[in-house]
TORPA-4810 file (N, C-alpha, C, O; in nm, 3 decimals):
<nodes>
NODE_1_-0.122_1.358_1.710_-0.268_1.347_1.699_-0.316_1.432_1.582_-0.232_1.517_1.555_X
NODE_2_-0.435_1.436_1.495_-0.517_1.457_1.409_-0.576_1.545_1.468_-0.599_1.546_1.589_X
NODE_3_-0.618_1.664_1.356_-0.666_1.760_1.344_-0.816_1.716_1.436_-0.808_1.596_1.463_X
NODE_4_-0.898_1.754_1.471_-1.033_1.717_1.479_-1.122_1.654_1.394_-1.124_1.719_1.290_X
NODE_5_-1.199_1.555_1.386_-1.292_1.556_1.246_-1.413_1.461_1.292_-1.425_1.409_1.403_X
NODE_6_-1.485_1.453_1.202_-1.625_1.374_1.191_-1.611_1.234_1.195_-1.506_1.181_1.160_X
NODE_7_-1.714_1.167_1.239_-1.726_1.043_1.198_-1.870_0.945_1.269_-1.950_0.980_1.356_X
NODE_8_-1.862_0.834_1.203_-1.982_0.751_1.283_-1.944_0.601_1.242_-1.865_0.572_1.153_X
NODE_9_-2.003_0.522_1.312_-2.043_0.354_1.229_-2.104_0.300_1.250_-2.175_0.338_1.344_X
NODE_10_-2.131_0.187_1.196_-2.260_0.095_1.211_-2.151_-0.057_1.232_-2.034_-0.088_1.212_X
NODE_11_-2.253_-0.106_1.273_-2.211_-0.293_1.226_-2.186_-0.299_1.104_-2.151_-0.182_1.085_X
NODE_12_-2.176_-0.357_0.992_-2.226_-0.374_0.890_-2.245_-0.527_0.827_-2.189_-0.582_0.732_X
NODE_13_-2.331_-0.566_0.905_-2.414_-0.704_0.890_-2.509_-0.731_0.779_-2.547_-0.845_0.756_X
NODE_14_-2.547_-0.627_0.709_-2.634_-0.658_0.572_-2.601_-0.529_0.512_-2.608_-0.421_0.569_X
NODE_15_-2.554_-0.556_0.360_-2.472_-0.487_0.319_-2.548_-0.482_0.180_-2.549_-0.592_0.125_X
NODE_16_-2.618_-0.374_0.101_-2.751_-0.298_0.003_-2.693_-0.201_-0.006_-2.611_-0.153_0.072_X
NODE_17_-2.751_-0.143_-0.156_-2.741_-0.001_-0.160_-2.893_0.075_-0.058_-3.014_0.050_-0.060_X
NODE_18_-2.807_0.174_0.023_-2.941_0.173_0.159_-3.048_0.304_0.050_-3.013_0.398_-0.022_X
NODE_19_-3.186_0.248_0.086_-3.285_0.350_0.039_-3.276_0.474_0.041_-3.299_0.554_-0.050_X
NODE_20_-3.241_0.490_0.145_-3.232_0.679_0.224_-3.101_0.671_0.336_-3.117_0.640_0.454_X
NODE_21_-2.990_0.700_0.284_-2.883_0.645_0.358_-2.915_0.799_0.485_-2.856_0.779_0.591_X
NODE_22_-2.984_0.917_0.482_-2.964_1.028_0.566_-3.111_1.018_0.605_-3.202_1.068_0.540_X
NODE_23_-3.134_0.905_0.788_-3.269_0.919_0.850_-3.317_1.023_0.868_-3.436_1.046_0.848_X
NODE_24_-3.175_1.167_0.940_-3.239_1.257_0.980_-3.118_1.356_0.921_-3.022_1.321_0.853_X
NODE_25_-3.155_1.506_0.973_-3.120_1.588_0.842_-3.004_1.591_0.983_-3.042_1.578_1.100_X
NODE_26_-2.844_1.612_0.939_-2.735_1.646_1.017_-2.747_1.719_1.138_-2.854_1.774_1.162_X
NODE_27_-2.677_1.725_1.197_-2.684_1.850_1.349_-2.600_1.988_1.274_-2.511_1.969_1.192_X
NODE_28_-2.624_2.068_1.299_-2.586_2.227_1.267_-2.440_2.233_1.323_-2.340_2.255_1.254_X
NODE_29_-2.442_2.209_1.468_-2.334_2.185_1.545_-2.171_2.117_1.491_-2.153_2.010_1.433_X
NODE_30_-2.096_2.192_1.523_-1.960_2.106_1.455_-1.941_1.945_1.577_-1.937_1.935_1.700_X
NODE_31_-1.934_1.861_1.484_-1.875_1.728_1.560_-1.752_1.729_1.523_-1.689_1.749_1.419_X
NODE_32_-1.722_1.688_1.692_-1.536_1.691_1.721_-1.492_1.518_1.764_-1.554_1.435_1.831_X
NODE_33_-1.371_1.510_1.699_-1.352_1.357_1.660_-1.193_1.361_1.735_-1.106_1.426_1.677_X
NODE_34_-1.162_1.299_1.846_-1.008_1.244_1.851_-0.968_1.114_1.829_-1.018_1.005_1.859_X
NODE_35_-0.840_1.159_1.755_-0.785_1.047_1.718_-0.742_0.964_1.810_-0.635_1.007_1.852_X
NODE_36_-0.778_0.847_1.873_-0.732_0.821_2.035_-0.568_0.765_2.007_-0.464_0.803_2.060_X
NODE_37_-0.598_0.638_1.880_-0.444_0.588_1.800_-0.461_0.578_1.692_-0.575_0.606_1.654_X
NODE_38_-0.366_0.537_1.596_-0.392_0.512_1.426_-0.272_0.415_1.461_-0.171_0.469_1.508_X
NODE_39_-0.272_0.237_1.439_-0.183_0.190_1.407_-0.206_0.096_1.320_-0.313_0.036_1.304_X
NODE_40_-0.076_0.077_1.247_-0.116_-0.059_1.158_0.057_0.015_1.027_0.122_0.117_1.003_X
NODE_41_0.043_-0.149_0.984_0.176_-0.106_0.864_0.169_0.020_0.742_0.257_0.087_0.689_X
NODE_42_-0.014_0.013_0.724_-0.019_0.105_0.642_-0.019_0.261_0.646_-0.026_0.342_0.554_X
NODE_43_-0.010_0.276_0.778_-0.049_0.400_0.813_0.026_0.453_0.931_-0.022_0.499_1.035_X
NODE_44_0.160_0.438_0.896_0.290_0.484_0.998_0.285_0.653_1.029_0.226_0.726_0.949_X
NODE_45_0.344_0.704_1.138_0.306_0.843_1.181_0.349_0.927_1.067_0.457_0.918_1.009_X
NODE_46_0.241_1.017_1.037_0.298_1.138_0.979_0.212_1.082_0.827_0.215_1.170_0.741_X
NODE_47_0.155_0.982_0.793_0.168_0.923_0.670_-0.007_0.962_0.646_-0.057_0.993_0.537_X
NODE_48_-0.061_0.955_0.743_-0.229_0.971_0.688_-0.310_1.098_0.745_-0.231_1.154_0.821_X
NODE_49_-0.381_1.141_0.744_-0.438_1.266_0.757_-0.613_1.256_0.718_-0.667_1.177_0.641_X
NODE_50_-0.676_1.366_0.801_-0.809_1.359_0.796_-0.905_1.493_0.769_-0.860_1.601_0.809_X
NODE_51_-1.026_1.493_0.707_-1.075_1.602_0.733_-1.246_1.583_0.707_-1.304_1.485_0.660_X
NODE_52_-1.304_1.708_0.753_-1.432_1.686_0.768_-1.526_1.775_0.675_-1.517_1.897_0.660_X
NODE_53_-1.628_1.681_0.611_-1.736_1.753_0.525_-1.791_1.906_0.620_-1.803_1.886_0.741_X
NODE_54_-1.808_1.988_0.592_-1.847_2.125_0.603_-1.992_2.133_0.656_-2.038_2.221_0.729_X
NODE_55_-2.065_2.010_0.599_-2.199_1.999_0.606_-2.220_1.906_0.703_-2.326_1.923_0.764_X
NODE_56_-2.125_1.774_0.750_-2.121_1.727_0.890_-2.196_1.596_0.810_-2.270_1.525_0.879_X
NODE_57_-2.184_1.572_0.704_-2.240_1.474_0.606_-2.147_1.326_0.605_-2.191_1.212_0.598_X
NODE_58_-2.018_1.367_0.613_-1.858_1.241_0.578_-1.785_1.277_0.612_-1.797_1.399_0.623_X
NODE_59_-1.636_1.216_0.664_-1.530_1.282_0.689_-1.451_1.161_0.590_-1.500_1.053_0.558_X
NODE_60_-1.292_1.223_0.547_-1.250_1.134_0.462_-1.129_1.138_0.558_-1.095_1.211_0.652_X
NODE_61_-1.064_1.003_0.481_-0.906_0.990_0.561_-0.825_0.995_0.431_-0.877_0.967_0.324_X
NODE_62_-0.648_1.046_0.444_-0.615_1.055_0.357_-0.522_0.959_0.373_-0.520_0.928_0.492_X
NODE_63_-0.428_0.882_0.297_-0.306_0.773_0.328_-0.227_0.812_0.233_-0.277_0.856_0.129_X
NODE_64_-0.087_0.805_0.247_0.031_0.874_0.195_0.132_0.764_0.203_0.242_0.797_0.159_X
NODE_65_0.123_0.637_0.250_0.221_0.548_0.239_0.137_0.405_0.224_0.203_0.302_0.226_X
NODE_66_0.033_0.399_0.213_-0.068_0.261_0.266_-0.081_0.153_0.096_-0.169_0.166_0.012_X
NODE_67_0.066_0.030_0.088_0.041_-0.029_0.000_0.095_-0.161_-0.016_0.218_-0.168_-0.012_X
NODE_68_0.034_-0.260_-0.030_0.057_-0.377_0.053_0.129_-0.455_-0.159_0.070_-0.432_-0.265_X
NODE_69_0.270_-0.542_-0.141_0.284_-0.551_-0.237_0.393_-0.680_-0.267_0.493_-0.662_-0.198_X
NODE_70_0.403_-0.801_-0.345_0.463_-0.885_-0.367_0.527_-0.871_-0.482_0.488_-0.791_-0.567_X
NODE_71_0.679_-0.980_-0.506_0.758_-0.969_-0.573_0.906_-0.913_-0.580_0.979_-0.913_-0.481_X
NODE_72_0.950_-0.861_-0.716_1.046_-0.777_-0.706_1.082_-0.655_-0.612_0.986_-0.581_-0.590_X
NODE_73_1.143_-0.637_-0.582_1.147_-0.523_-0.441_1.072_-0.511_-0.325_1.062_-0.416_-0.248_X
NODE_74_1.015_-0.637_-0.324_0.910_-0.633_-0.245_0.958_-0.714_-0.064_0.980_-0.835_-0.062_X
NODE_75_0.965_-0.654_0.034_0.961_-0.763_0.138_0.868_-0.857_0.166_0.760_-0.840_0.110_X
NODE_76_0.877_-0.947_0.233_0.774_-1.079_0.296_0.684_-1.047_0.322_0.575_-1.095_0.290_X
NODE_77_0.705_-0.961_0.386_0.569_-0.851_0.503_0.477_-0.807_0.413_0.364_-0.838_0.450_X
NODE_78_0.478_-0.750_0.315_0.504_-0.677_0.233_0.328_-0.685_0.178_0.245_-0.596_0.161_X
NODE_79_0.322_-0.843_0.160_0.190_-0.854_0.124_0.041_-0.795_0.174_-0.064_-0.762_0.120_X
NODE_80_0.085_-0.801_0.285_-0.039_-0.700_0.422_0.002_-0.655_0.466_0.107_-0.676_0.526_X
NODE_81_-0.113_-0.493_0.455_-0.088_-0.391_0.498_-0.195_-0.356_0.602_-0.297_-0.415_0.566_X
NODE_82_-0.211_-0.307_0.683_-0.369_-0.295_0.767_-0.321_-0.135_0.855_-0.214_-0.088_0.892_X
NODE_83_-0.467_-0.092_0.859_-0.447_0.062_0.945_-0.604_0.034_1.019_-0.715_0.001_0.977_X
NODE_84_-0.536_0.074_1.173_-0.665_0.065_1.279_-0.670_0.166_1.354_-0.580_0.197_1.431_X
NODE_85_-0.803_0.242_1.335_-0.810_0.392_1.369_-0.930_0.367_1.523_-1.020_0.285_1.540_X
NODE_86_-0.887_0.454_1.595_-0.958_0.436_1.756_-0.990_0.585_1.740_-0.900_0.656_1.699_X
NODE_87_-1.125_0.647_1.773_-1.161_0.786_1.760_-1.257_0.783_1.890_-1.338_0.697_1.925_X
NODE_88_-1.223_0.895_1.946_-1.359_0.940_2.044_-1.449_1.033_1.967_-1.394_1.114_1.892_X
NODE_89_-1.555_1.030_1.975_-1.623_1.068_1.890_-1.740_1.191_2.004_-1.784_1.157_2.114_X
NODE_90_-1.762_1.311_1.947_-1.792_1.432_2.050_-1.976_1.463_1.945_-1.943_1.531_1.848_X
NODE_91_-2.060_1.449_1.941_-2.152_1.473_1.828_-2.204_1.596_1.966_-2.140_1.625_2.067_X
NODE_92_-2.337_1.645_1.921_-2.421_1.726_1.968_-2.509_1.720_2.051_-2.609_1.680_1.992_X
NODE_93_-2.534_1.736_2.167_-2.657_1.647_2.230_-2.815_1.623_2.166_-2.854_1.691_2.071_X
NODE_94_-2.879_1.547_2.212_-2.969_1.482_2.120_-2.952_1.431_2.022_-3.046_1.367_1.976_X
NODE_95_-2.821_1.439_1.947_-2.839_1.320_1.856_-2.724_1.198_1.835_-2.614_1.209_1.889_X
NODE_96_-2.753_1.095_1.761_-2.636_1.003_1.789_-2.607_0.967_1.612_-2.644_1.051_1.530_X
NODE_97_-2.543_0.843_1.569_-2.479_0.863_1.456_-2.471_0.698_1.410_-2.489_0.603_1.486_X
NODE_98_-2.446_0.692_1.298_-2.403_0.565_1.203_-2.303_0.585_1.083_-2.254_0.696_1.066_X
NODE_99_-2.278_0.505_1.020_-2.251_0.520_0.891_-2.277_0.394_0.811_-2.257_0.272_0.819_X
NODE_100_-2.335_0.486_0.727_-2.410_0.446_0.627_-2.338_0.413_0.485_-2.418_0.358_0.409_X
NODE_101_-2.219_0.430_0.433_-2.161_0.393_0.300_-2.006_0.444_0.333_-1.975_0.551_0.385_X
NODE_102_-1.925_0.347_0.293_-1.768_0.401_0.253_-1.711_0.378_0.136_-1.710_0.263_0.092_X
NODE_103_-1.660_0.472_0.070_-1.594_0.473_-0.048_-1.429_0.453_-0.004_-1.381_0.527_0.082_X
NODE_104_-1.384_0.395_-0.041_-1.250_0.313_-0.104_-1.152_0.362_-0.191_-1.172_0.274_-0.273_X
NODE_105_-1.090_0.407_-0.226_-1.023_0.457_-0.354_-0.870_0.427_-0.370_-0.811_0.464_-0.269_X
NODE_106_-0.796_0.379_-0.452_-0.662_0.408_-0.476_-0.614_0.335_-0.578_-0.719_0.309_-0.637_X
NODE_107_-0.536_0.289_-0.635_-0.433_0.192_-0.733_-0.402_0.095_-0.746_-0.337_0.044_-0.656_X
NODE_108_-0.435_0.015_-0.872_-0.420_-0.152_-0.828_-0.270_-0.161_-0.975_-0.252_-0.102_-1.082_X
NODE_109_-0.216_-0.238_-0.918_-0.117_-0.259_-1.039_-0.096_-0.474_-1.024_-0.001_-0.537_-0.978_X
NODE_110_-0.189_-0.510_-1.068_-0.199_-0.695_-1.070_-0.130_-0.726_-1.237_-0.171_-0.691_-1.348_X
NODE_111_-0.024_-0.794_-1.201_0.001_-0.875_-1.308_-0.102_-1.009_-1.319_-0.177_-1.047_-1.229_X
NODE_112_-0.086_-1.077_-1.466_-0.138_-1.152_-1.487_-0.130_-1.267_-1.381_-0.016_-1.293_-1.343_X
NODE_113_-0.226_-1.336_-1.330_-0.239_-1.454_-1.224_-0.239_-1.378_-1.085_-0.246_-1.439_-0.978_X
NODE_114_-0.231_-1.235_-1.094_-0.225_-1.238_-0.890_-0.319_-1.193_-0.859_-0.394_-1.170_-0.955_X
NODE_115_-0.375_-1.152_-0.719_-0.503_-1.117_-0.657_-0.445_-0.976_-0.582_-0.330_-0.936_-0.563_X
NODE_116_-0.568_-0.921_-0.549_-0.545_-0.806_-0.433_-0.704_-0.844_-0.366_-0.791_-0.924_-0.401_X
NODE_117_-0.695_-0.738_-0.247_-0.814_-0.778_-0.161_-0.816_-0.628_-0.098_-0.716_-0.561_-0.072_X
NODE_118_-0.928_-0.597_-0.082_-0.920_-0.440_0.022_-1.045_-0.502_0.092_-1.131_-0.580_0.052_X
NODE_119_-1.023_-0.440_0.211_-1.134_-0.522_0.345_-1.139_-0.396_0.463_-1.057_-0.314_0.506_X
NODE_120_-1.257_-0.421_0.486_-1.245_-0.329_0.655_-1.385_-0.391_0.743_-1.452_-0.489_0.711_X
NODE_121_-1.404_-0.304_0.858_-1.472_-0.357_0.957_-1.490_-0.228_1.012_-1.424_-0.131_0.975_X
NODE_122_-1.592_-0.223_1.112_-1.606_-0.128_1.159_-1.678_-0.166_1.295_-1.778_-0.235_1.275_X
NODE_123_-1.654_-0.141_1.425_-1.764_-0.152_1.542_-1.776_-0.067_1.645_-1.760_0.045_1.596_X
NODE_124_-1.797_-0.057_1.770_-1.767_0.055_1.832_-1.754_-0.008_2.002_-1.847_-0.069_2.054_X
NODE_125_-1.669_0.010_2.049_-1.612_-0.023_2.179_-1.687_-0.088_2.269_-1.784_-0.025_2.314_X
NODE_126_-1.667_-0.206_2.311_-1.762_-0.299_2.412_-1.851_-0.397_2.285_-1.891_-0.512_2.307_X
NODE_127_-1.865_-0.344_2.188_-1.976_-0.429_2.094_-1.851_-0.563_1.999_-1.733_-0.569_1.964_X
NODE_128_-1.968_-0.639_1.995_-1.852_-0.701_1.921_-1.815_-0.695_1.815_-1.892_-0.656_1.728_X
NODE_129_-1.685_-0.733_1.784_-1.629_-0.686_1.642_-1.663_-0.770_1.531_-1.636_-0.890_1.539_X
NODE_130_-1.747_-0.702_1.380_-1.803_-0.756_1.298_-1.679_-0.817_1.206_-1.557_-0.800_1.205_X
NODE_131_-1.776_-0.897_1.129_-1.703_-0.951_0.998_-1.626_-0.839_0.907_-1.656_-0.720_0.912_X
NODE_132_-1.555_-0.875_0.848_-1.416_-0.788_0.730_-1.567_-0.811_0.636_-1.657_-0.895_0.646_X
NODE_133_-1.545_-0.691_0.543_-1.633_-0.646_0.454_-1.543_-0.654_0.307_-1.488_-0.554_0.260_X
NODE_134_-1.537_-0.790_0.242_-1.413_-0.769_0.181_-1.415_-0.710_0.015_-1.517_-0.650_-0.020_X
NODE_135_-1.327_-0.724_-0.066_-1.328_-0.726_-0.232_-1.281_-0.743_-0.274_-1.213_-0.641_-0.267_X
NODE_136_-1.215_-0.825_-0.365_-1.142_-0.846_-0.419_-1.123_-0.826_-0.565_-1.222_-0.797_-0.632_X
NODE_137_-1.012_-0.839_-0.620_-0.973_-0.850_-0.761_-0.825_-0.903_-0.824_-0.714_-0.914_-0.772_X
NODE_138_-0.865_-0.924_-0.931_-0.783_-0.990_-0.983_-0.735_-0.948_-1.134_-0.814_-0.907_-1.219_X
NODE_139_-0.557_-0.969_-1.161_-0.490_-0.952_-1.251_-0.528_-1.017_-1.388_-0.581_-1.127_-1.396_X
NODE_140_-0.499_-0.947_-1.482_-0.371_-0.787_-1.522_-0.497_-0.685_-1.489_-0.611_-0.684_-1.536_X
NODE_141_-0.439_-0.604_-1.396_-0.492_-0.511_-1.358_-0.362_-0.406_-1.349_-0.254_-0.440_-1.300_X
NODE_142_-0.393_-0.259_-1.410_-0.312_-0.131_-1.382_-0.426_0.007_-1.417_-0.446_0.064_-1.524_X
NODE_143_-0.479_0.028_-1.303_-0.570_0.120_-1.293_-0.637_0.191_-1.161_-0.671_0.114_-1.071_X
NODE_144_-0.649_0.264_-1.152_-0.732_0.341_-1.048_-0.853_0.211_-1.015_-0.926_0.173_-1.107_X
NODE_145_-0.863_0.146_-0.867_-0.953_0.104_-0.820_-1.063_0.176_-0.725_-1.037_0.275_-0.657_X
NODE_146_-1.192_0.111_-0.731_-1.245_0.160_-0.688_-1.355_0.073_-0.565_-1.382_-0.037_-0.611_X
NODE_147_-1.426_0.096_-0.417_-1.495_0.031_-0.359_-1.595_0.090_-0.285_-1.561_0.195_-0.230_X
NODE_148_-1.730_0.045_-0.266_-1.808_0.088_-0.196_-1.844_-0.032_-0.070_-1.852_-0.151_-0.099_X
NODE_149_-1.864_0.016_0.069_-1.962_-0.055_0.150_-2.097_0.016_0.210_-2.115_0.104_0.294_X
NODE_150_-2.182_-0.063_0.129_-2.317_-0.003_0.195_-2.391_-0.113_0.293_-2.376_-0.235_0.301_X
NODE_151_-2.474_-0.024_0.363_-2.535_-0.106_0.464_-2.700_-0.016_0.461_-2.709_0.105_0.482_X
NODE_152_-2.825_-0.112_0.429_-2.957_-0.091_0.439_-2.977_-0.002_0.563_-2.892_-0.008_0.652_X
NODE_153_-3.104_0.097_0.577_-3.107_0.153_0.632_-3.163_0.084_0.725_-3.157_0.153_0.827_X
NODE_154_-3.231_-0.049_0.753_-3.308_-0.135_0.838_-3.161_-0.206_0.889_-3.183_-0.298_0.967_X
NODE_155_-3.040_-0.185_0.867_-2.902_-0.240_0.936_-2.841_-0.147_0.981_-2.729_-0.153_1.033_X
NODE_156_-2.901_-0.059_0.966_-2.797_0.068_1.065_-2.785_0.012_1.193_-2.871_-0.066_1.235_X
NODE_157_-2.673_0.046_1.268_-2.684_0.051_1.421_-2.576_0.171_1.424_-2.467_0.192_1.370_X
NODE_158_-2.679_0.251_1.533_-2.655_0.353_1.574_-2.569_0.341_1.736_-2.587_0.249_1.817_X
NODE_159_-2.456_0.478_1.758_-2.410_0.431_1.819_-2.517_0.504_1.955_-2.592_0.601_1.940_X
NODE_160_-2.497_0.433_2.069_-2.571_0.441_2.197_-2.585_0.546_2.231_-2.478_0.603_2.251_X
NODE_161_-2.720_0.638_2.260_-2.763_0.738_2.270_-2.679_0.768_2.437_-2.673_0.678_2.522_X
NODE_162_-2.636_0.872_2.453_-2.573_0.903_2.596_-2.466_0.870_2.642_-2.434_0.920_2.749_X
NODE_163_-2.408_0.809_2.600_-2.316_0.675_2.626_-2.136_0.736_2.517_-2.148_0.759_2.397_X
NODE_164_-2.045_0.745_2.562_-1.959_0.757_2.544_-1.801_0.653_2.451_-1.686_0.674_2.490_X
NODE_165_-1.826_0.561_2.346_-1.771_0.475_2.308_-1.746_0.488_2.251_-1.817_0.533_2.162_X
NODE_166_-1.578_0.459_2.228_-1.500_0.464_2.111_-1.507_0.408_1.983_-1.534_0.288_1.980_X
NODE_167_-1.487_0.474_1.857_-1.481_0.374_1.748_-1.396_0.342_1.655_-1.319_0.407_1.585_X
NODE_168_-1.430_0.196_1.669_-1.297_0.165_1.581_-1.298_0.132_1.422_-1.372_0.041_1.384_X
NODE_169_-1.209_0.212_1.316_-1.166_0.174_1.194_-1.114_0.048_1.148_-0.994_0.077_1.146_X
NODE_170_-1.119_-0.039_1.121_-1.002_-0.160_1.006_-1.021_-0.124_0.894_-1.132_-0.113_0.843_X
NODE_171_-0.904_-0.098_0.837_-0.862_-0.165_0.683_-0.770_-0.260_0.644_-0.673_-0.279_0.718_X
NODE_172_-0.781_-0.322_0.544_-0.685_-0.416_0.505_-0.663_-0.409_0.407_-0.772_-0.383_0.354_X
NODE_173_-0.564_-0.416_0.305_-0.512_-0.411_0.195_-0.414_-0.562_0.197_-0.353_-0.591_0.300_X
NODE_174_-0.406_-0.668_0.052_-0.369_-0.811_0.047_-0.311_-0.800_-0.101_-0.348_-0.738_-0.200_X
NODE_175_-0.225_-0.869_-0.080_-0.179_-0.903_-0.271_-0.111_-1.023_-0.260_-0.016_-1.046_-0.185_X
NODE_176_-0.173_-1.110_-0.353_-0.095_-1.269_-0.394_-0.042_-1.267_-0.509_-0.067_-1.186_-0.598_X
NODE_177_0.069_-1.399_-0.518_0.100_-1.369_-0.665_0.051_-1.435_-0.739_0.052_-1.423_-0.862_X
NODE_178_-0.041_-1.574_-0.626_-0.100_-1.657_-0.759_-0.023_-1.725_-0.858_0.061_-1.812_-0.839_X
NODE_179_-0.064_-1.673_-0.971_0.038_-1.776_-1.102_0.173_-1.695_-1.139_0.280_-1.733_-1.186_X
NODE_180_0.127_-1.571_-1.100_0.258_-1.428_-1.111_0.405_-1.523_-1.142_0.413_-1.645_-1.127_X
NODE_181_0.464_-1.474_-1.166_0.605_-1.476_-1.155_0.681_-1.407_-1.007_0.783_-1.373_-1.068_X
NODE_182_0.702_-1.375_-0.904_0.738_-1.281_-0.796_0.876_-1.264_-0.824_0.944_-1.179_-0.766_X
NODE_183_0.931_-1.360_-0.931_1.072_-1.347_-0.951_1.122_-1.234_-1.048_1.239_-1.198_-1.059_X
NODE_184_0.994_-1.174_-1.130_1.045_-1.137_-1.237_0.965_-1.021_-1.245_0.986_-0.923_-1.317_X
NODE_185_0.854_-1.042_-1.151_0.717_-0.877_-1.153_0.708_-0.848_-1.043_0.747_-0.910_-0.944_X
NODE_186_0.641_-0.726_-1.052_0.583_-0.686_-0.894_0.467_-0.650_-0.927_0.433_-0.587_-1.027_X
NODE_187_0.375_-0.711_-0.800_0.230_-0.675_-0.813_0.178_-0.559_-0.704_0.230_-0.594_-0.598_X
NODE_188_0.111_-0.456_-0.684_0.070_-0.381_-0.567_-0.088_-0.348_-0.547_-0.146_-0.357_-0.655_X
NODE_189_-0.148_-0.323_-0.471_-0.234_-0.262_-0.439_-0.209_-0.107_-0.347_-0.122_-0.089_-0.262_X
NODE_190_-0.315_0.000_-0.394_-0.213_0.107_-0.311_-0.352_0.182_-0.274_-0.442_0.190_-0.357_X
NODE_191_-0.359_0.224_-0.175_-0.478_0.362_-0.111_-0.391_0.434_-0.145_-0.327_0.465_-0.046_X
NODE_192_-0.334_0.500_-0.274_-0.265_0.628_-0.250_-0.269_0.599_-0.458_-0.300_0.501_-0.526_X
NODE_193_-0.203_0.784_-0.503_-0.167_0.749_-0.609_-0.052_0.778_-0.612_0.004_0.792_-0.504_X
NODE_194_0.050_0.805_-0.776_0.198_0.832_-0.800_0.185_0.976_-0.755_0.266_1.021_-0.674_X
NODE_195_0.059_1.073_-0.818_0.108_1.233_-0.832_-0.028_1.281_-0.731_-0.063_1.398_-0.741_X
NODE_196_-0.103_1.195_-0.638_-0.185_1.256_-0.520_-0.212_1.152_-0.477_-0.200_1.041_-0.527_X
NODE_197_-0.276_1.209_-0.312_-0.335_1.156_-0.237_-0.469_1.055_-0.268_-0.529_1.101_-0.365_X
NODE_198_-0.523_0.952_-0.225_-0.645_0.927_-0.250_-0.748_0.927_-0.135_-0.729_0.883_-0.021_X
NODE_199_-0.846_0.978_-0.178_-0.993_0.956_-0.016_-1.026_0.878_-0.013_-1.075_0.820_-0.109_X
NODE_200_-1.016_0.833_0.109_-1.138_0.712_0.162_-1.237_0.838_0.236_-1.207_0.947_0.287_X
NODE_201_-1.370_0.766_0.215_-1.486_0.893_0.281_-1.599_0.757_0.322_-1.647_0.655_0.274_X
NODE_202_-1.598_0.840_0.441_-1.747_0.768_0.526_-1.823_0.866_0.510_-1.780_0.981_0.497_X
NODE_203_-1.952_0.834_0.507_-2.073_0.881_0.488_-2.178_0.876_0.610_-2.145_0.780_0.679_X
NODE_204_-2.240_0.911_0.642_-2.369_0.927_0.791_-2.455_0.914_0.777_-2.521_0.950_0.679_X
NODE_205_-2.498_0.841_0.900_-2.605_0.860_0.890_-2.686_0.913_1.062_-2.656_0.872_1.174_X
NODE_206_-2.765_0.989_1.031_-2.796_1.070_1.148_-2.958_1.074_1.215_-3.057_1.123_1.161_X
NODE_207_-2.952_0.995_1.373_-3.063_0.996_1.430_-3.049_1.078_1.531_-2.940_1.104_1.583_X
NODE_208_-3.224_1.151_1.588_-3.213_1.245_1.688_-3.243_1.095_1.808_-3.262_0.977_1.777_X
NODE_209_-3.239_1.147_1.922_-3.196_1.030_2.056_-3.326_1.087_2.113_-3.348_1.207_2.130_X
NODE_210_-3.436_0.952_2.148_-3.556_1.025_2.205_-3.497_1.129_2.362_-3.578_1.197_2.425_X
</nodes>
């Protein structure tokens, strides 16, 4: 299990850069986060790690193996990668939580003709599970990628004042070869880099509970 850490989500059904992504100013209080599971290809034990803004603002996740990839050296499987995070989530009384923006980060290496895709979802236990929030891109690509998901502040959904429900993470990471060669290149997408780690960071958003 994971250190303790922060977190929140929303649906994310309408997707803007939000006006005022922070309704209300944070809780003072430390929020305590368990990891309930983390599974998925990209994110095998020991491989990802978490920690929490100071200010109770984002918590980021870190991934150390998460990279989905076709071609030369590549297995079948190989193409999708996905990590699904289950957290109990502990906030402060009186107030409850969302999130409001996630940043994305890691390495695209697309030869000419192939695709990559990074996707996630987010909902929270009993609710139903929203649409993949996706992005894609496309080759010759060899560079640091980058992604945002925002959601309007009139699309927040906050999670249930009193009420105890788990929440759940998706990511997905995809690579095609398209016109590629698979015989002769390899294409990857990676949440990680060669010489560090990369963050993914959620962002909050914070209501007091009448």
């Amino acid at each position: 299990m994971f250190n303790a850490m922060v977190v929140g989500s929303v649906l994310l059904s309408v997707l803007a850069p939000p006006a005022a992504a922070q309704t209300t100013p944070p809780p003072p209080n430390k929020i305590v986060i368990d990891l309930v599971t983390v599974n998925g290809s990209g994110c095998p034990a020991g491989t990802a790690a978490v920690a929490v803004a100071p200010d109770n603002t984002a918590f980021t996740v870190t991934y150390s193996h998460y990279m989905a990839q076709v071609g030369v050296g590549a297995k079948p499987t190989d193409f999708r990668k996905n990590c699904q995070l289950n957290l109990s989530v502990h906030v402060p009384q009186g107030f409850t939580y969302a999130i409001a923006e996630a940043d994305y980060r890691g390495f695209g290496h697309l030869e000419n003709g192939a695709t990559g895709l990074e996707r996630a979802n987010y909902y929270f236990q009993g609710q139903r599970q929203t649409a993949f929030i996706n992005h894609s891109f496309a080759g010759p690509l060899n560079d640091d990628w980058y992604t945002t998901d925002w959601v309007d502040v009139a699309a927040l959904v906050f999670a249930p004042c009193g009420e105890q429900r788990n929440l759940n993470i998706n990511t997905e990471l995809r690579v095609g070869a398209g016109s590629s060669d698979p015989a002769k290149t390899t294409s990857f997408m990676s949440m990680d880099s060669t010489d560090a780690s990369i963050d993914t960071i959620y962002h909050f958003a914070w209501k007091k509970c009448p």
